[in-house]
N, C-alpha and C positions, 0 to 999 in steps of 0.2 A: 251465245257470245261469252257467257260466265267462262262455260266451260273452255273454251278455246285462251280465255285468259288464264285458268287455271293449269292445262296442258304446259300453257309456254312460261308460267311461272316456275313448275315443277322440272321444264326443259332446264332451263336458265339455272337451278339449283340444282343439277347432276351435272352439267357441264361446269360448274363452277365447283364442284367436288373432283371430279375427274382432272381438271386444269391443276385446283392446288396438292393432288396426288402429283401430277406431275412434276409440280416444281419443287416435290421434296422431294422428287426423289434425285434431282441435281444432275439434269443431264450438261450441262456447261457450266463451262467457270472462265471469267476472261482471265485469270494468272497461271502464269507459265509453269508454276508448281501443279495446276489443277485438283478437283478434287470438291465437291459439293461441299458447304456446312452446314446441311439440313437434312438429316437423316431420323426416319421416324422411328424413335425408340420405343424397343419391344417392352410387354407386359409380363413377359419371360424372359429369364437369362438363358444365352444354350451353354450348358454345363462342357460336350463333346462337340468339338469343331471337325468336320472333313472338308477338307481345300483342294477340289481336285481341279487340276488344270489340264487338258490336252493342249500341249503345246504343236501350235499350229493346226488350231481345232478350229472350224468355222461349223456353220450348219451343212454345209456341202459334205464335207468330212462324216459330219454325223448320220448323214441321212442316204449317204452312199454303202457306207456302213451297213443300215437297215434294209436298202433295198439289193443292198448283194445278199443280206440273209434271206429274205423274203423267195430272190430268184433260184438261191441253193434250194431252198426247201420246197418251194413250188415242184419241185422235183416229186414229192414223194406227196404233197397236195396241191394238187393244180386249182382248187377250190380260190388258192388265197395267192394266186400267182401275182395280180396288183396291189397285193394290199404289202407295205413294208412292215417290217417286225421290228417294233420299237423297241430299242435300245434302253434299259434301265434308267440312264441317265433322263430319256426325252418321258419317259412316264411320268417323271416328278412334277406334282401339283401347280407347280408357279415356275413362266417363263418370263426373262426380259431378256434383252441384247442391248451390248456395250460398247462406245465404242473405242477404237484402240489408239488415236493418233498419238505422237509422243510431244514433246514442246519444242521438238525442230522438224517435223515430219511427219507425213501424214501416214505413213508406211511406220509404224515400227519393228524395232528388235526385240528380242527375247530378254533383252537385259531392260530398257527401257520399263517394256511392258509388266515383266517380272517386279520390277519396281512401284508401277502404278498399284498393282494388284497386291503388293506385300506391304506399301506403305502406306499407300494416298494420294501420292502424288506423282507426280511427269516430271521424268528426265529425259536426257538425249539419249541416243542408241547407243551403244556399249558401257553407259555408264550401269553402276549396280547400286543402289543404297544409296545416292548424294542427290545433291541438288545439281542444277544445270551450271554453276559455276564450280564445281567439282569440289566444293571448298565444305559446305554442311550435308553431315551423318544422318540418316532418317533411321529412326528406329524403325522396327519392324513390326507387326501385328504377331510374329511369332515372337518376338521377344519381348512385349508388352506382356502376350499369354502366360510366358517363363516366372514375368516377376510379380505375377498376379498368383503364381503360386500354382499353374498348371503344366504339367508334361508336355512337351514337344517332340513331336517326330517329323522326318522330312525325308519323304521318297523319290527317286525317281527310276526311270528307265535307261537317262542316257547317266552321263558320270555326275557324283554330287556335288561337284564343284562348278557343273555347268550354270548357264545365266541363270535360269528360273530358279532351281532349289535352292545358290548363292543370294538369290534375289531378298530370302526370308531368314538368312542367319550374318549375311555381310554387308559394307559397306569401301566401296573400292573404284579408284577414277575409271579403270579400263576392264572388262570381263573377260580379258584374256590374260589378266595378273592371277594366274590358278594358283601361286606358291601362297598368295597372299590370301586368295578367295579360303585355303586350305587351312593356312592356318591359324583362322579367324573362326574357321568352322570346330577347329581341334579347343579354342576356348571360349567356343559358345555356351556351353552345360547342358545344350539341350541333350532328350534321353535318347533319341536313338536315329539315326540314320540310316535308309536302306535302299539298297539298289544299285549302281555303277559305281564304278572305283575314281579313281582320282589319274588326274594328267601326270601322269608317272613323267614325259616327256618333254614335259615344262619347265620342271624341275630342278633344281641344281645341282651336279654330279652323274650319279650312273642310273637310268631311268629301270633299270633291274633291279635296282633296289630298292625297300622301302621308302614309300612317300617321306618325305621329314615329317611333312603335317600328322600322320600317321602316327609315326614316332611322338610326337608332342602331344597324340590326342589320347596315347594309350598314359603316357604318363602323367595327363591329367585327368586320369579314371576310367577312360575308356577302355571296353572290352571290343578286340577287335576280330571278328570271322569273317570268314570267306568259304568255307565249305557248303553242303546242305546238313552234314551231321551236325556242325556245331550251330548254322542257323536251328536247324530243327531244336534244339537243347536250350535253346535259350527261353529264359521265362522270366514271369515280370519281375522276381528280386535278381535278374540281373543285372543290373545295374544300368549305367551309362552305356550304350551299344554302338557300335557301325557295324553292318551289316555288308558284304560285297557280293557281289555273285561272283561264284566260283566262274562264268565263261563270261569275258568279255571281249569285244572288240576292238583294234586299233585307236580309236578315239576313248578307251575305258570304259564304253557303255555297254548294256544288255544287248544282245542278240535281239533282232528282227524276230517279231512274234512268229514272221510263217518259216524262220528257220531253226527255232527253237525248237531243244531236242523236249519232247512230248512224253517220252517214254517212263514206265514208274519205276527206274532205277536211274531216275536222268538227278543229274549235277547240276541243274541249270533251272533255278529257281523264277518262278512269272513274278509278274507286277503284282497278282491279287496276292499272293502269297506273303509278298512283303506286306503288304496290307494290313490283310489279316493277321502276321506274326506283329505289323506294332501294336496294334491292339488292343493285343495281348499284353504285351509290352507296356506301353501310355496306358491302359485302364489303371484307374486310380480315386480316389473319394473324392481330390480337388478339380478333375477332370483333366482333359487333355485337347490338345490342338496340332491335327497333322493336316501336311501337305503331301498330295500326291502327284506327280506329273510323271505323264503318257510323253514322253521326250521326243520317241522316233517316229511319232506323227508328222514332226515337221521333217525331221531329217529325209523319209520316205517321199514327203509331198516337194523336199526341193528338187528330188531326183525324178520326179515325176513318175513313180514310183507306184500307181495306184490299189495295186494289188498286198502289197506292202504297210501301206496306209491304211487300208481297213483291218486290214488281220490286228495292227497296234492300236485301230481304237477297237477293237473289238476285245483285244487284252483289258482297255484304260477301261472297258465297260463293266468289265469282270470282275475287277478291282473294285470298283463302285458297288458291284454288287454284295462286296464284305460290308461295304458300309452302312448300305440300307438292312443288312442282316442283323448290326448293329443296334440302327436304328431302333427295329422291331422289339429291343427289350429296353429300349429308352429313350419310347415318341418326346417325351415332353420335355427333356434336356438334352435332345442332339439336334444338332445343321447341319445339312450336307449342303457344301456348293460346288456346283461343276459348271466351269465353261473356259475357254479358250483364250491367251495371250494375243492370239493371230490370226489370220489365215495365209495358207503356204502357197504357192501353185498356181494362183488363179484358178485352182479346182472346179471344173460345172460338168453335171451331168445332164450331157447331149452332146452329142457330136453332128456336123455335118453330113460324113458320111453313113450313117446311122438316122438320121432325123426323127421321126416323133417314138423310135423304140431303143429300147436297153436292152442290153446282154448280158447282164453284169454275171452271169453264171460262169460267163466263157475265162473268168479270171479264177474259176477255182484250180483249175492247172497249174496255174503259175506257182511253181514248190520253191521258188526262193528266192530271195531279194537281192537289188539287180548289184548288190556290192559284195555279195558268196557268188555271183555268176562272175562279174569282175574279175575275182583271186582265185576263179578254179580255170575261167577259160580267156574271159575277153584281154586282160590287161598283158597277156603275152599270146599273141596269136604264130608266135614264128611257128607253132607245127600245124599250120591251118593254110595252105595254097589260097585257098580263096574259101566265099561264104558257104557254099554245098559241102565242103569236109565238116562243117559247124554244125550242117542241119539234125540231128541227132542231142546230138546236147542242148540247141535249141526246141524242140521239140520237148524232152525232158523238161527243161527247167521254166518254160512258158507254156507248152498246150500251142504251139502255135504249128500249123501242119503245113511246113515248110515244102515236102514232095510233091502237094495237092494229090495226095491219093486216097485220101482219107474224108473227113469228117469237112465241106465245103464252108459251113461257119468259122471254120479255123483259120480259113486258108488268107494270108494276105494278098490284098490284091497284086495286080501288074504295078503298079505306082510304089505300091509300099515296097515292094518287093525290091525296088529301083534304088529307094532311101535304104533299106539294111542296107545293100550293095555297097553304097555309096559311103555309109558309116563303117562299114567292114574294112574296105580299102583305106578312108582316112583315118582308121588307128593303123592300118598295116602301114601305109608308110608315112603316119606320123604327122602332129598338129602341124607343124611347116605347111602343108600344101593348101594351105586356108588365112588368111586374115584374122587376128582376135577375134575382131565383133562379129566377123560371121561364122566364127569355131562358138563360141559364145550364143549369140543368137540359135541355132542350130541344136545344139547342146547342152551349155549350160557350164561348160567345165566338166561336164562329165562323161565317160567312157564313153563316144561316139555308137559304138555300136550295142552296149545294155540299154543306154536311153533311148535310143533308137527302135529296140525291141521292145522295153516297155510301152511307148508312145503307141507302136502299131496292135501291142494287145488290147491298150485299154481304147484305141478309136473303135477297132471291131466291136469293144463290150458297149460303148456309148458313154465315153469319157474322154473329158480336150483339159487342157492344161493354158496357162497363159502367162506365166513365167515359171522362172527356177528361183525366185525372190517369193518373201513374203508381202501382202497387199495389206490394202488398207480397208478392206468390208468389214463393218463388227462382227460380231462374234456374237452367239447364243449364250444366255446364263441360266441353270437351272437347280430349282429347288426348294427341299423340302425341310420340317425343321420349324424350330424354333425361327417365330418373326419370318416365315416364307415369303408371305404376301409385300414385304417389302423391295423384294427381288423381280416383282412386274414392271414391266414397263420398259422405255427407254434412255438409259442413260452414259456416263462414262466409268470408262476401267477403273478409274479411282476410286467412283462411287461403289465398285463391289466390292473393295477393301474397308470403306466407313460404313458400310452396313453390315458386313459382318462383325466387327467392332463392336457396334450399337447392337446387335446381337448376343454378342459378350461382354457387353456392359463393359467395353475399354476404350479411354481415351486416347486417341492417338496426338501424336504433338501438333 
C-alpha cells in the first residue's frame, strides 16, 4: 500500500513538472498581439544566432524531402529502401511545433507570420513590422541584436525585399510597399545581405535601372555585387554588404534549386554558399545574428510543384549544414533554429491512386520547375496542334512516358491522360472556356497544362495536394545550441521569437 502511495506521489510530481514545462513555454495568449511572457531563461548566452526559416516548410515538406532521398539512394542500397535519410535540420537534438494562426486568421501569410517570428507578436496578413491597427512599429530581434552591438545578416532565396527577410529589418502597413520595404532596408546598418535582388518593377521610373533603394544603400556605405567574382572577393573587412545573385527570376529571386546551373564555372551562386560567405562576413568578437530563408519552398508548393519543392528544401538543408559546421568550433556559444512560417499546398504524402506505397524516385526525372517549362514551352503553345507534338518535351522535362512504350511506372493512366488533354486544350484556346472558380479550383491560376503535369507526376510518385493557398497545420521547430531544451514542446510562432531572445539575453518591447 506504501508503495502504491509512493508511485502515485512520485506520478503527481513529474506530471506537475511536465504541466509547469508547459506552460512556460506559452503555448496561448488571449491578446491579439500574442506572444507568451514566460520564457525560461538560459544559464548561457548564445553568442552566434542562425534563424533559418523554410518558408512554407511544414513537416510534410521535410520528411518528403527525406524519404525522396532515401528512395534515390535505395537505388544503389536496397538495404535502407524504408528507412528515410534525415535531413540535418531533423538530426538536431530538441524538437517542438508552432503554431501559425495570425490575429485575423487561422491561415497565415508570410508577412504576418514573418512578423510573429522576427517580433513577438501577431499581426494580420500583409502587414510587416506593425501592430493590427497598422499604427505601432515593433522592433525586430534583428535589430535589438544590431544595437546590442552584434553583426546582422539576412538571407534569402526569393528577393530581399520579400515578406519574410522584410519581416526582420522593416516596419510597413502593406508588404507589397517594396520601394519602402527597400529603403528601410538601405538605412538599416545591418552588415550584409544576401541572396535575390529587389522588385526592380515596383519601382518608380524605368525598372532597368537601378533600384533607388540601391542607390541610397550604397551611399550609406554599402558595398554592392552581383557577380560570383566579386561575391567570391569579399571578406570580413568588407564592410557593409549586399550580395545579389548574378541569375534571377522575373519576381527578382534565385532560380529553382533543380534548375540551377550546378556547373564549376557557373554564375549562379546556392543558398549554402550565401551562407557560408556571411559567416565569414558577420564572424566577429561581439557575435552575430543571421537569418536564412529557403523562399521557394512556398512558391514551388503553391504551384504544386512537388519535385521542385524538395530539391529547395534540400538546398535550405545544405545551408544549414554551414551552420552546424559552424557550430562544431563554437558548441557553447551558438543557436541554431530552423522551422517554418507555414505550410503551402495541403502537402500529404499518399495518394489514392498509389495507397499504402511511394515512389517518390519517379520524381527524380523531372529536370525542371514547372515556371522554366512554362517560358520554354507551355505559355505559347501556337506551334503545338495538339498534346502528342508536346510528348517529347514532356518526356524531357518530367520523366513522364507519354508513348507508353517504355518504362510502365511512368506511364499515366487513361484518366490522367484525359486531364493533360483537357488542360492542353484550355490553354490552347484560352481561360474564356471555363468560369473563374472552376479555372481556379482546377488550377490554381496557374498554367493549366504545367499544373496539370506536375499533379499527375507527383500522384504516380504518391503525393496529393489540397490547395494552391497556404494552410493552417503548425509547423516543426528544430534545435540545437545554447538553451536547446527550451525549444520542446508545444507552442506558438511568437513564442520562438521570445525564446530565442531569452537565449540572447534580449528584451524584446
Amino acid at each position: 500500500m506504501k508503495r502504491g502511495i509512493r508511485r502515485s506521489a512520485w506520478l503527481s510530481l513529474v506530471l506537475l513538472v511536465l504541466f509547469s514545462g508547459t506552460m512556460l513555454s506559452g503555448c496561448d495568449d488571449d491578446d491579439n498581439d500574442g506572444g507568451s511572457k514566460s520564457i525560461v531563461q538560459p544559464s548561457a548566452k548564445a553568442k552566434y544566432v542562425f534563424f533559418f526559416i523554410g518558408d512554407g516548410m511544414s513537416e510534410v515538406q521535410v520528411n518528403s524531402a527525406e524519404v525522396y532521398k532515401a528512395s534515390v539512394e535505395a537505388k544503389i542500397d536496397p538495404n535502407y529502401i524504408n528507412s528515410p535519410r534525415l535531413l540535418n535540420m531533423s538530426k538536431m537534438p530538441a524538437t517542438g511545433y508552432a503554431t501559425t494562426y495570425d490575429a485575423g486568421s487561422y491561415i497565415t501569410d508570410s508577412a504576418s507570420a514573418g512578423t510573429a517570428l522576427a517580433c513577438g507578436y501577431k499581426t494580420l496578413n500583409g502587414v510587416v513590422g506593425m501592430d493590427v491597427t497598422k499604427t505601432k512599429s515593433y522592433k525586430t530581434i534583428a535589430e535589438a541584436a544590431k544595437e546590442k552591438g552584434m553583426k546582422v545578416g539576412i538571407v534569402s532565396s526569393v528577393s530581399i525585399d520579400h515578406a519574410t527577410p522584410a519581416s526582420f529589418y522593416a516596419q510597413v502597413d502593406s508588404r507589397e510597399k517594396y520601394h519602402e520595404i527597400g529603403m528601410q532596408l538601405a538605412e538599416s546598418n545591418f552588415d550584409y545581405f544576401g541572396g535575390g535582388g529587389f522588385r526592380d518593377n515596383k519601382y518608380p521610373g524605368d525598372k532597368a535601372n537601378t533600384p533607388a533603394c540601391v542607390n541610397a544603400a550604397t551611399a550609406n556605405g554599402y558595398r554592392y555585387v552581383n557577380t560570383r567574382a566579386d561575391f567570391e572577393a569579399l571578406k570580413n573587412t568588407s564592410g557593409k554588404v549586399i550580395a545579389v545573385n548574378s541569375v534571377l527570376d522575373s519576381s527578382r529571386a534565385m532560380p529553382y534549386e533543380i534548375i540551377r546551373d550546378k556547373s564549376s564555372s557557373n554564375d549562379d551562386i546556392s543558398l549554402a554558399e550565401f551562407t557560408k560567405k556571411g559567416i565569414e562576413l558577420l564572424d566577429n568578437p561581439a557575435g552575430f545574428f543571421m537569418m536564412v530563408e529557403g523562399g521557394k519552398i512556398d512558391w514551388a508548393c503553391h504551384a504544386n510543384d512537388a519535385a521542385s519543392a524538395i530539391q529547395d528544401t534540400l538546398a535550405f538543408d545544405e545551408a544549414i549544414a554551414e551552420a552546424l559546421a559552424f557550430y562544431e568550433k563554437h558548441p557553447d556559444e551558438t543557436l541554431i533554429i530552423v522551422t517554418g512560417d507555414h505550410e503551402c499546398g495541403g502537402m500529404t504524402m499518399g495518394f489514392s491512386g498509389t495507397g499504402y506505397f511511394t515512389y517518390m524516385e519517379r520524381m527524380k526525372n523531372q529536370t525542371m520547375s514547372y515556371d522554366k517549362f512554362d517560358s520554354l514551352y507551355a505559355n505559347n503553345l501556337s506551334g503545338y496542334a495538339s498534346l502528342t507534338d508536346l510528348y517529347d518535351e514532356i518526356e524531357s522535362s518530367f520523366g513522364l512516358d507519354m508513348d507508353k512504350n517504355g518504362d510502365a511506372a511512368y506511364q499515366p493512366n487513361d484518366y490522367q491522360m484525359s486531364l493533360l488533354t483537357e488542360a492542353f486544350d484550355k490553354k490552347k484556346k484560352g481561360k474564356g472556356t471555363m468560369n473563374n472558380d472552376e479555372f481556379y479550383l482546377l488550377y490554381g491560376g496557374y498554367n493549366p497544362l504545367s499544373v496539370t503535369l506536375t499533379h499527375v507526376l507527383n500522384q504516380i510518385s504518391g503525393i496529393a495536394w489540397t490547395s494552391y493557398s497556404h494552410t493552417g497545420v503548425p509547423v516543426p521547430v528544430f534545435a540545437k545550441g545554447v538553451n536547446e531544451d527550451s525549444f520542446n514542446g508545444y507552442y506558438d510562432n511568437t513564442d520562438v521569437c521570445r525564446k530565442v531572445a531569452a537565449a540572447m539575453s534580449i528584451t524584446l518591447q
